[in-house]
C-alpha positions as CSV (number, residue, x, y, z in Angstrom):
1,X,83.8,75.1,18.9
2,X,84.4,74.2,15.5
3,X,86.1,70.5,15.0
4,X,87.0,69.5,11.5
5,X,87.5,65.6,10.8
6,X,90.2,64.4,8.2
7,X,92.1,61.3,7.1
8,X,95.8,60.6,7.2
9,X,97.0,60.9,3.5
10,X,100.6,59.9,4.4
11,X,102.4,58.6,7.4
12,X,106.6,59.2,7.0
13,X,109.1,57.6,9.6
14,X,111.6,60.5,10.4
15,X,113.7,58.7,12.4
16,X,113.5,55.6,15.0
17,X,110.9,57.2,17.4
18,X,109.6,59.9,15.3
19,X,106.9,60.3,12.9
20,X,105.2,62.6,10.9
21,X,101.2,62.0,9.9
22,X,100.5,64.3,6.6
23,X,96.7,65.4,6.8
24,X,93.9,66.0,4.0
25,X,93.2,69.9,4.7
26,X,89.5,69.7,5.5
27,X,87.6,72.6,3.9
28,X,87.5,75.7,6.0
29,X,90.3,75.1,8.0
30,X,92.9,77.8,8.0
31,X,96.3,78.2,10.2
32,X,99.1,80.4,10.2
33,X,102.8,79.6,10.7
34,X,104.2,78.6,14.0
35,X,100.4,77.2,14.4
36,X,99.1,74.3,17.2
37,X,96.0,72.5,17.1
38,X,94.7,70.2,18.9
39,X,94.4,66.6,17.5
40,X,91.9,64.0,19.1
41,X,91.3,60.7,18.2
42,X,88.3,58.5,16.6
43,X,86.0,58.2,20.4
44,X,86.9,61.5,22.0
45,X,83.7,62.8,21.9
46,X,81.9,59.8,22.6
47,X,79.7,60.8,25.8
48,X,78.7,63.4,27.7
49,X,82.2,64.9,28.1
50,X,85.4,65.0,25.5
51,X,87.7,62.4,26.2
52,X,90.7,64.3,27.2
53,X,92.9,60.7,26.6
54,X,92.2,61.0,23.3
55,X,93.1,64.6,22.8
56,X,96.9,66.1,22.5
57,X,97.8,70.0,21.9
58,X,100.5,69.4,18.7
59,X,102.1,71.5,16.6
60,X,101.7,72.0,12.6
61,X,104.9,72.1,11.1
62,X,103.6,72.6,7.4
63,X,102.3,75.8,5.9
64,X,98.7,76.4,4.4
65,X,100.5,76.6,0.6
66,X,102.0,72.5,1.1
67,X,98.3,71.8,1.1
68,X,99.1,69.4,3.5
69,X,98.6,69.2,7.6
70,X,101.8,67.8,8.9
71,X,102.1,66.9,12.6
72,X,105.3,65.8,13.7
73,X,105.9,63.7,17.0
74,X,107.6,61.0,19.2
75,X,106.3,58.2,20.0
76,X,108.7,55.6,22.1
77,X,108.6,52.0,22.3
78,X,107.4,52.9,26.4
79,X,104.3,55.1,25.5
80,X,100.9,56.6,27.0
81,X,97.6,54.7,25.5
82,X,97.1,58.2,23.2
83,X,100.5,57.4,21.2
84,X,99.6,53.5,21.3
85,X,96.7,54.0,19.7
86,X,97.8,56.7,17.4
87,X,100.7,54.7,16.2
88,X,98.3,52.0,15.5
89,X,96.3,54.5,12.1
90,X,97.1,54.0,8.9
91,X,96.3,56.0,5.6
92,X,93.0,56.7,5.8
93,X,92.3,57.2,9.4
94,X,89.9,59.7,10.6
95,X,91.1,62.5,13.1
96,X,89.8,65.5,13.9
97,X,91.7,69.1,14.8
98,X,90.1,71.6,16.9
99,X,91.1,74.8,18.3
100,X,93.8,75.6,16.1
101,X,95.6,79.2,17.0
102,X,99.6,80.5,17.0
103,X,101.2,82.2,19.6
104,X,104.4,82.6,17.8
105,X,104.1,83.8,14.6
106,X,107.1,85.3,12.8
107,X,107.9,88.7,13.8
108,X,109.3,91.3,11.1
109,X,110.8,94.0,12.6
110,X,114.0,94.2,10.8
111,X,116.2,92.2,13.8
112,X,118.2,89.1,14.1
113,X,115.6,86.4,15.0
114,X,116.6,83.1,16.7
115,X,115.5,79.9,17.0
116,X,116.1,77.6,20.2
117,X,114.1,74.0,20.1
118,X,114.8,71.0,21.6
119,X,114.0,67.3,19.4
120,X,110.8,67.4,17.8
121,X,110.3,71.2,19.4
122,X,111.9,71.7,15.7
123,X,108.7,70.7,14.0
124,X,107.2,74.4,15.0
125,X,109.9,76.2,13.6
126,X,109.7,74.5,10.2
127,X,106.8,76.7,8.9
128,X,108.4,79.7,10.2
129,X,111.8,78.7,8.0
130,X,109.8,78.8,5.4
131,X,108.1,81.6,5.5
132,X,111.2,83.8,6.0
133,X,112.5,81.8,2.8
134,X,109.4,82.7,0.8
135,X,109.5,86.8,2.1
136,X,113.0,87.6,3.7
137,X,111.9,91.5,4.3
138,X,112.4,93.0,7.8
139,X,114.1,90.2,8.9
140,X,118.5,90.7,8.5
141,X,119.2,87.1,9.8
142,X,118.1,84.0,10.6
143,X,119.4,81.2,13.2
144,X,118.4,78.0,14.5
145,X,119.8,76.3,17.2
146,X,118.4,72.9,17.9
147,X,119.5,69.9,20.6
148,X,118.5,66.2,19.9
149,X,120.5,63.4,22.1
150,X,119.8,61.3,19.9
151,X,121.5,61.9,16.9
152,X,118.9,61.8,14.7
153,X,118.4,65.6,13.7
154,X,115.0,66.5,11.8
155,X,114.0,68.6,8.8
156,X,117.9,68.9,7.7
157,X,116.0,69.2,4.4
158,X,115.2,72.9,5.6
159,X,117.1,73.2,8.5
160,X,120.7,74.1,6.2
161,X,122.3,76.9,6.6
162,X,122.2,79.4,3.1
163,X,124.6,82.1,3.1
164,X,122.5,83.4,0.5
165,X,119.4,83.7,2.5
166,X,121.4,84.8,5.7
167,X,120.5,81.5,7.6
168,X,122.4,79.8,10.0
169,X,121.1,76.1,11.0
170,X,123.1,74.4,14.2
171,X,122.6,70.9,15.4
172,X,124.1,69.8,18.8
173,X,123.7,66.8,21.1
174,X,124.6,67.4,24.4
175,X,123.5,70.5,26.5
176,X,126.9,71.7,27.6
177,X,127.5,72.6,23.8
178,X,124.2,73.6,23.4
179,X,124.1,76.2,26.4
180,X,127.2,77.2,25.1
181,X,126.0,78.2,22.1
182,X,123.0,80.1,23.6
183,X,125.1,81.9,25.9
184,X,127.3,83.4,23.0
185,X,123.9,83.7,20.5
186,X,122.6,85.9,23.5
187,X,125.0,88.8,23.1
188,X,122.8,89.9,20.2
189,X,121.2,91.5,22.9
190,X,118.4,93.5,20.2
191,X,117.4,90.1,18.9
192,X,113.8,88.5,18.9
193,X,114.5,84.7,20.7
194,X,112.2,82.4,20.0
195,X,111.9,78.8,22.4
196,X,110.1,75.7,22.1
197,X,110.6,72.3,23.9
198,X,109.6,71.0,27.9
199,X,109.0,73.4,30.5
200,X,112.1,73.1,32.0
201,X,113.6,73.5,28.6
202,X,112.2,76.9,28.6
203,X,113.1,77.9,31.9
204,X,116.2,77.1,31.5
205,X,116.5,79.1,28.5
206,X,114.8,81.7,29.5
207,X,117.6,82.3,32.9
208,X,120.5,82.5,30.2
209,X,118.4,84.7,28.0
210,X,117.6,87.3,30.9
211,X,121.2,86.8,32.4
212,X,122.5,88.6,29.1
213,X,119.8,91.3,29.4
214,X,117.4,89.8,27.1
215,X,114.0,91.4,27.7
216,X,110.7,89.7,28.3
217,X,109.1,91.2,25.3
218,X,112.2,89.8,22.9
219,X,111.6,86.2,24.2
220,X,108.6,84.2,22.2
221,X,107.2,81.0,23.9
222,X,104.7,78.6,22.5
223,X,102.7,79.2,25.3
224,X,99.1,81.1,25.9
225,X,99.4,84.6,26.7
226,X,98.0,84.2,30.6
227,X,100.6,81.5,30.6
228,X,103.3,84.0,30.0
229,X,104.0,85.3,33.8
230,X,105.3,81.9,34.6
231,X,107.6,82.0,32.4
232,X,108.8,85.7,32.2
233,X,108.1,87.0,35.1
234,X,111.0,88.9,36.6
235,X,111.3,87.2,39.4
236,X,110.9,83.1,37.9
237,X,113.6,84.2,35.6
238,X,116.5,85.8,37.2
């Protein structure tokens, strides 16, 4: 296993409990969009084993052509000692990324591809915006759908709908309007659905999804691939 150490070039306050840390790109390191990595702090390998306190699984929500390693997260007031002690960096700080791999990169396949994220779930989709922006071929529309309770949506930067570019951006927060939404976005029943937030955030997706004869293979998770059968299986979803 290859880890790659880097400093924190920028740190940017998205909202009250959100922040983004912009990374130096170590040399070498390469990611595609809709990419994770794993993000450990200054100690974790310290001794015999990895620290697994120190050590998060977190989403890269630039691409490779920002030149930049953006990691988007919350981190409450109320918060586990790995958040503590990450809000405590500064420019400058070492980290280092490890295992860094996508299991939902955008598929081109000349369908209606949607978007379904919950908060800072939205920080994976970013790179995938973009990418349809750069190349919009085999791809005839666009739409994001995301839920934050608290008002304080992310990305609206991107995330703006652009007739132009057939994209749709939605921001809701409550989950009766949001489920709503999915239910009625769900008749497109030859589109490519992709989800990203909790567990149960998925779940619950995924039951409206299949409900409206959504297939398995149209529904992409952020997940590994031998964690898929929890989550598609026939019988955990219907």
């Amino acid at each position: 296993m290859q880890i790659y150490w880097t400093t924190i070039q920028e740190i940017i306050q998205e909202s009250p409990d959100v922040v983004t840390y912009q990374l130096e790109c170590p040399e070498g390191f390469t990611w595609e969009e809709g990419a994770h990595t794993h993000l450990a702090l200054e100690g974790f390998n310290h001794g015999d084993k990895p620290n697994r306190g120190l050590i998060r699984h977190m989403s890269i929500m630039t691409l490779p052509q920002e030149q930049t390693i953006g990691i988007t997260t919350r981190i409450r007031d109320l918060c586990s000692e790995y958040k503590e002690q990450l809000r405590s960096l500064e420019v400058g700080s070492e980290i280092a990324l490890f295992k860094t791999h996508s299991n939902v990169p955008l598929k081109r396949e000349n369908k209606h591809v949607y978007l379904l994220s919950s908060g800072v779930g939205l920080a994976t989709f970013r790179p995938l915006v973009l990418d349809y922006f750069n190349q919009m071929d085999d791809i005839s529309h666009m739409h994001s759908l995301n839920i934050d309770s608290s008002r304080h949506f992310l990305f609206t930067d991107t995330f703006t709908s652009q007739t132009d570019k057939n994209f749709i951006s939605e921001f809701v927060d409550n989950r009766e309007e949001y489920y709503m939404r999915v239910n009625e976005l769900a008749t497109d029943t030859d589109g490519i659905f992709y989800v990203v937030g909790s567990d149960e955030f998925l779940l619950e997706n995924i039951e409206i999804l299949r409900q409206n004869n959504i297939s398995p293979e149209q529904i992409m998770l952020d997940k590994r691939e031998k964690q898929l059968p929890n989550f598609l299986s026939f019988e955990q979803s219907v």
